[in-house]
C-alpha positions in Angstrom: -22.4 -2.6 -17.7 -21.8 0.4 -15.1 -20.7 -0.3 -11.6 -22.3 -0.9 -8.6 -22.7 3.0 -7.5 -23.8 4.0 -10.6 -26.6 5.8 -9.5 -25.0 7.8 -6.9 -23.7 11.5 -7.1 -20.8 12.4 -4.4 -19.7 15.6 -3.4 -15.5 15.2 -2.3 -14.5 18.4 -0.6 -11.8 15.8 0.8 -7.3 16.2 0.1 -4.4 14.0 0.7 -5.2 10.6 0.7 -7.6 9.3 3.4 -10.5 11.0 1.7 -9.6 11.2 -1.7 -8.5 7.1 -1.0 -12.2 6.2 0.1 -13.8 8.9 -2.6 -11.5 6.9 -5.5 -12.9 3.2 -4.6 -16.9 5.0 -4.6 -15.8 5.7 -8.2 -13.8 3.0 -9.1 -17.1 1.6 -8.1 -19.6 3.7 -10.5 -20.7 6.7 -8.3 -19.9 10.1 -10.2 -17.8 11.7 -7.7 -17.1 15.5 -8.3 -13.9 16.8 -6.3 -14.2 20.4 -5.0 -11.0 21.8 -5.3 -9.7 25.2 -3.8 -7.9 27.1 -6.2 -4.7 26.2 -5.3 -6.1 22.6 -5.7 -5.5 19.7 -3.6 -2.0 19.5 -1.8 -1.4 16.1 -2.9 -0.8 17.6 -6.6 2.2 18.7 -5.5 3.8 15.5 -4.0 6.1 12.9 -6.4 7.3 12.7 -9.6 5.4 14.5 -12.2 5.5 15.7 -16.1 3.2 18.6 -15.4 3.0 20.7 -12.9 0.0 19.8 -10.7 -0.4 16.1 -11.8 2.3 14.3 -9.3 2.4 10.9 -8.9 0.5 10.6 -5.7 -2.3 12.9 -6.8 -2.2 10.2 -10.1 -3.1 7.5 -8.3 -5.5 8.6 -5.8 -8.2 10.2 -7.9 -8.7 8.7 -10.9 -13.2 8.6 -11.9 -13.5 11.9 -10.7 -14.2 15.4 -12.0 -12.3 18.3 -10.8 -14.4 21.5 -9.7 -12.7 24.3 -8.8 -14.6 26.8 -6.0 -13.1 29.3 -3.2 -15.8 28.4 -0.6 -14.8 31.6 1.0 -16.0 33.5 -1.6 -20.0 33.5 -0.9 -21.2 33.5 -4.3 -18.9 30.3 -4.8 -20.2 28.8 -2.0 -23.4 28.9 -3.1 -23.1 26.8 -6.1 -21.7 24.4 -3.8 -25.2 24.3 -1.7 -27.2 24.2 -4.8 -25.2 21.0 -5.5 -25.8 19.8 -2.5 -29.8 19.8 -3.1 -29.3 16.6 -5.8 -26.7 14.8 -4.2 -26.6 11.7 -2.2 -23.1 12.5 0.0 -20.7 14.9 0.7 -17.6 14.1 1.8 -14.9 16.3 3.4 -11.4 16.0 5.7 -11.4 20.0 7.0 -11.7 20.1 11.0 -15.6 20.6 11.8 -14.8 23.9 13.6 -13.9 24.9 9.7 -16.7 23.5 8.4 -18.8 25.7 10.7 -16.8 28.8 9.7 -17.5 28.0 5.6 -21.2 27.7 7.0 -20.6 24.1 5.7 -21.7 22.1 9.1 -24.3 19.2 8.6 -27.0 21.5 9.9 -26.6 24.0 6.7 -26.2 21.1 4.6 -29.2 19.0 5.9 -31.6 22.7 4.9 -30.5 22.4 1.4 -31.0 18.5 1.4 -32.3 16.0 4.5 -31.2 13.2 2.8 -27.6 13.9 2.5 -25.3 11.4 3.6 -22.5 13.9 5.0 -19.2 12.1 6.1 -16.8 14.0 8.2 -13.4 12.5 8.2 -11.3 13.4 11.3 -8.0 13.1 12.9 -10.4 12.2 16.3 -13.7 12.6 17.4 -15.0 15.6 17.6 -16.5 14.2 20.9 -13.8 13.6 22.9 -10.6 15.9 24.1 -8.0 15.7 21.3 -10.9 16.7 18.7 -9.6 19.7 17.6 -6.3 18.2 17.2 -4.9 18.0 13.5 -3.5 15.1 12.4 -1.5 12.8 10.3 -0.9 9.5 9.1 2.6 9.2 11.0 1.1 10.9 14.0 -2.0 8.1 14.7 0.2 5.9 13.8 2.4 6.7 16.4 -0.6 7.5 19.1 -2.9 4.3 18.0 -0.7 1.7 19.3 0.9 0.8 15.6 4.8 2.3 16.1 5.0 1.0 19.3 4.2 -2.3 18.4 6.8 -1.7 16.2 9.1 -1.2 18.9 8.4 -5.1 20.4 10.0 -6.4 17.2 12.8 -4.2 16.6 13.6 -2.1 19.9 12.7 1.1 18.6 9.3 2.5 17.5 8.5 2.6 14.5 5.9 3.5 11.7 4.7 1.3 9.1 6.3 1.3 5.4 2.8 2.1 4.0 0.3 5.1 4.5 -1.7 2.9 7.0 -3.7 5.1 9.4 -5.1 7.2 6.1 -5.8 4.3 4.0 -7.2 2.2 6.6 -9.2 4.9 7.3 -10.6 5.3 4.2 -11.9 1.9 4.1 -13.7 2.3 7.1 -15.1 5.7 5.9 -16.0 4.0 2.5 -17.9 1.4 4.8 -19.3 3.0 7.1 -21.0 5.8 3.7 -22.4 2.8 2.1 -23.8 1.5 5.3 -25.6 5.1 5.7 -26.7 4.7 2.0 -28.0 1.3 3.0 -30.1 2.9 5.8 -31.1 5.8 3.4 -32.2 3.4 0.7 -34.9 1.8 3.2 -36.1 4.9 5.1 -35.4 7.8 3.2 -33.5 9.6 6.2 -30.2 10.9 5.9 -27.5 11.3 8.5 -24.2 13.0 9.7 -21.1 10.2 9.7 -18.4 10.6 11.9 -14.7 9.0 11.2 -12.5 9.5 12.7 -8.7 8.1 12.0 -7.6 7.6 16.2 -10.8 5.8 16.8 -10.5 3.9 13.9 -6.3 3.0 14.5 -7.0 2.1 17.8 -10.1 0.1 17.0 -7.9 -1.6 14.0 -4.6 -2.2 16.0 -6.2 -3.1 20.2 -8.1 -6.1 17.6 -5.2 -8.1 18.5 -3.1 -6.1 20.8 -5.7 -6.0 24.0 -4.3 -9.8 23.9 -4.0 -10.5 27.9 -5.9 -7.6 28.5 -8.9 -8.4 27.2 -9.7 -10.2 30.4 -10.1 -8.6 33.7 -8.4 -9.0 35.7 -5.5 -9.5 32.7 -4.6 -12.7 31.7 -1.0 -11.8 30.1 0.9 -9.3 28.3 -1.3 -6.5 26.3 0.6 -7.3 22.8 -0.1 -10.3 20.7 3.3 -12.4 21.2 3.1 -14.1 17.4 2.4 -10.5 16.1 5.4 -8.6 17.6 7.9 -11.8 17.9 11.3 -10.2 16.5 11.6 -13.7 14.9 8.3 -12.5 13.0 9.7 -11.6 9.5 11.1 -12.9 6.4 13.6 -16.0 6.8 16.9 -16.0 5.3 17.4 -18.9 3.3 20.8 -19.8 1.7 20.3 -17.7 -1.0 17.9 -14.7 -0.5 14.9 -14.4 2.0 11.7 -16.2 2.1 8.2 -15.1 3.2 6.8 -18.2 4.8 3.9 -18.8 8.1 3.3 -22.5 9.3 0.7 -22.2 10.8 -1.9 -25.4 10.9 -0.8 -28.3 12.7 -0.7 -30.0 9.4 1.3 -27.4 8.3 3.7 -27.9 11.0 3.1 -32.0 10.4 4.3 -31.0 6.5 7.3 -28.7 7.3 8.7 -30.7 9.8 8.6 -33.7 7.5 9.8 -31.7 4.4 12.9 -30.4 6.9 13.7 -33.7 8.1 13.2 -32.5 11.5 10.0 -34.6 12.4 11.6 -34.7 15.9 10.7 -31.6 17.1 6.7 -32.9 17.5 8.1 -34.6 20.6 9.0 -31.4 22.0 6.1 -29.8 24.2 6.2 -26.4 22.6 5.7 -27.9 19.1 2.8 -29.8 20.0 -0.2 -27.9 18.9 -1.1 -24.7 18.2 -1.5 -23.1 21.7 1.7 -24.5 22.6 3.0 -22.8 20.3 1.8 -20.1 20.1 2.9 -19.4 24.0 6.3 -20.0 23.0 6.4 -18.2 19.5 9.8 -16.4 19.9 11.5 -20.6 20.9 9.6 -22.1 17.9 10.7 -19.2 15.4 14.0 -19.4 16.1 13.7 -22.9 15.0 12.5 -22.2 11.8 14.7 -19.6 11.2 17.9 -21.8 11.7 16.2 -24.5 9.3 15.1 -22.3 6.1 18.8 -21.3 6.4 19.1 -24.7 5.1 18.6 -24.2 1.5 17.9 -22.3 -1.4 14.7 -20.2 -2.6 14.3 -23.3 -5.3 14.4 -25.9 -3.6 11.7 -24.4 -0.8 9.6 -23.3 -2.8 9.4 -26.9 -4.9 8.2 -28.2 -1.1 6.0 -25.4 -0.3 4.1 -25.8 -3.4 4.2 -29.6 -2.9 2.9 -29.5 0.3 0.8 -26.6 0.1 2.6 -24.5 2.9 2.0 -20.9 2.6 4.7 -18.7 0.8 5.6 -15.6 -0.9 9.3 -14.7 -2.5 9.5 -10.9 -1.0 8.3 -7.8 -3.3 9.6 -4.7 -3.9 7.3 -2.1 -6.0 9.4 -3.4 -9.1 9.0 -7.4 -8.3 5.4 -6.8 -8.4 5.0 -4.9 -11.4 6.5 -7.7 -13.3 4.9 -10.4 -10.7 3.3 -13.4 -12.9 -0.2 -13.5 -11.4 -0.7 -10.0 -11.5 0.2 -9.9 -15.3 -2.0 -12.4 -16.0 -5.0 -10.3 -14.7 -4.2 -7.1 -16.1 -3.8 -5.8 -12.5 -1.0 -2.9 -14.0 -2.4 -1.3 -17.1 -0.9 1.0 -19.2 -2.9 3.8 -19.9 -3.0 7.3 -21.8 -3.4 10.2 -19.9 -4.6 13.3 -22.2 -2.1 15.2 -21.2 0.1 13.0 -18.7 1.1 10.5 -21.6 1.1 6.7 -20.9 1.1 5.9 -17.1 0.1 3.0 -15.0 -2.6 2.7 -13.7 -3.7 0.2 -11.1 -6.8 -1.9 -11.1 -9.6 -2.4 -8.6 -9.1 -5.3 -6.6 -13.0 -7.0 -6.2 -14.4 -8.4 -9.1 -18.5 -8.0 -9.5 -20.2 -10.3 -11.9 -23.1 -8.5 -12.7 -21.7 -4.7 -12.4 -18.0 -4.7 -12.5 -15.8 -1.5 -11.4 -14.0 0.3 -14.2 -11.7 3.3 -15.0 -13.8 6.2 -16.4 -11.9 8.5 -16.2 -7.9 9.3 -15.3 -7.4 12.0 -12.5 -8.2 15.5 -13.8 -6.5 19.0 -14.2 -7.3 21.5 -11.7 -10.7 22.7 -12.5 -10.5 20.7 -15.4 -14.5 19.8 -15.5 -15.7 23.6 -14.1 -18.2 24.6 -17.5 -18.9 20.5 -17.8 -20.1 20.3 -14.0 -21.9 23.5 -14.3 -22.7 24.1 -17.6 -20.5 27.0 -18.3 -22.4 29.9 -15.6 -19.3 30.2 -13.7 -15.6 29.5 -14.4 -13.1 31.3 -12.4 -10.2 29.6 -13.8 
């Protein structure tokens, strides 16, 4: 059965990862997305490990079910093959500032002559409304201007960013939501439109969730950072062996670990009481728990936490998880043969459909690798 999307052509004039991150799941998904590729190709090519020049790891992983095209849309002629695209496609998808985009003569106006119904998704370091939007932008720099690093900062007294590629990939979820609401709208009216998303607005939207806290209310009601979320007792508890990640959160919960820690006593004290209590006094109760899983070993927790159905997880690293029992037992890492990559891994799409489940179609292709498939052998360049 073919996926969800299957019926969907998308245009991905997108690099990196934020767009090429949201473009991947479309496919993952069904949708044949062809990836317009400069010349040079797509930075991300370059970044990581690699066997071939070209194919790093990065670029690996992020664009798998997709077709490589490659076209200097400087070059008029090339650009027109582009439009002509454009005229049977449902979106277009691109991560270039829009003051580019109206240099290439590749705004949403020019694109909306060649096809009115056009989804066409603009993905931004900010809005193009306000006054940083012609600002470039990167993962590490809206993570350090949305609010994430310094929440960082409550935890550990410094700022700092997240482990993870957050603002990008976060992004492209919210991109990848906010295309297949405009498909939605297309679907029942026929109308296309130009979507906006940009990665500050969507940061700040993601981390203020939370972190407006006290100052959500006016006048405030308390500090602006959500105590439980920045406690410095917040993070994986030594035990007497190794670390442990574990959240009581429920009263039962509390009821249960309490009980289990034979320390049933502390339900008399007023900041264990219930769950506003403590969560007004999160950095007083942590503290507590982290002196009692000091108490024993990884074993002998997890035998209670299982027991009593508290919620744990021993922690990860990239290597723990490729060998993690659950993720085995769904195929979740498969080993797969690149034509001319050899075997790599490959990881598998997370939501399972029952009538039209996502698949890999394809591995991530050679620069320009699908030019004479895509257009039929009247121009290749390469």
């Amino acid at each position: 059965m073919s996926g969800p999307l299957s019926h969907l052509k998308v245009l991905d004039l997108s690099q990196v990862v934020m767009g090429p991150y949201c473009t991947m799941l479309l496919g993952d998904m069904g949708a044949d997305i062809i990836k317009i590729e400069k010349p040079s190709g797509d930075i991300t090519r370059y970044v990581g490990p690699h066997r071939n020049k070209g194919m790093g790891s990065n670029f690996l992983n992020l664009n798998r079910n997709k077709r490589s095209l490659v076209l200097d849309l400087k070059d008029e002629e090339e650009k027109q093959i582009l439009l002509d695209m454009v005229k049977d496609s449902d979106v277009i998808i691109h991560s270039f500032r829009k003051k580019t985009m109206e240099s290439l003569g590749l705004s949403y106006e020019s694109i909306s002559k060649e096809n009115k119904s056009i989804i066409y998704c603009g993905m931004y370091g900010y809005s193009q409304e306000g006054a940083y939007g012609s600002y470039p932008a990167y993962d590490d720099i809206i993570q350090a201007g949305s609010g994430v690093a310094s929440a960082q900062n409550e935890m550990t007294g410094e700022p700092q960013y997240v482990a993870s590629l957050l603002a990008d990939k976060t992004t492209g979820l919210i991109g990848l939501s906010a295309i297949l609401s405009a498909l939605i709208y297309k679907e029942r009216t026929g109308v296309g439109q130009e979507v906006e998303v940009p990665m500050y607005e969507s940061m700040v939207s993601y981390s203020m969730i939370e972190h407006m806290y006290g100052e959500t209310f006016s006048p405030p009601k308390g500090n602006a950072f959500y105590s439980r979320a920045v406690s410095p007792y917040k993070k994986p508890y030594k035990t007497r062996d190794s670390y442990l990640g574990v959240l009581v959160y429920t009263d039962k919960q509390w009821d249960n670990f309490l009980k289990i820690s034979n320390n049933k006593h502390l339900l008399e004290d007023e900041k264990f009481k219930d769950m506003n209590t403590r969560s007004r006094n999160t950095d007083y109760v942590y503290q507590y728990v982290e002196e009692i899983m000091s108490k024993k070993n990884n074993s002998e927790w997890i035998e209670l936490f299982t027991k009593y159905d508290i919620p744990f997880m021993p922690i990860n690293g990239p290597k723990d998880l490729l060998e993690d029992e659950h993720l085995k037992s769904i195929n979740f890492f498969s080993k797969v043969e690149h034509p001319t990559e050899g075997e790599i891994k490959n990881v598998k799409f997370p939501v399972n459909f029952s009538k039209t489940p996502a698949k890999l179609s394809r591995l991530a292709p050679n620069l320009g690798e699908h030019n004479e498939e895509i257009l039929g052998g009247t121009k290749n360049k390469n």
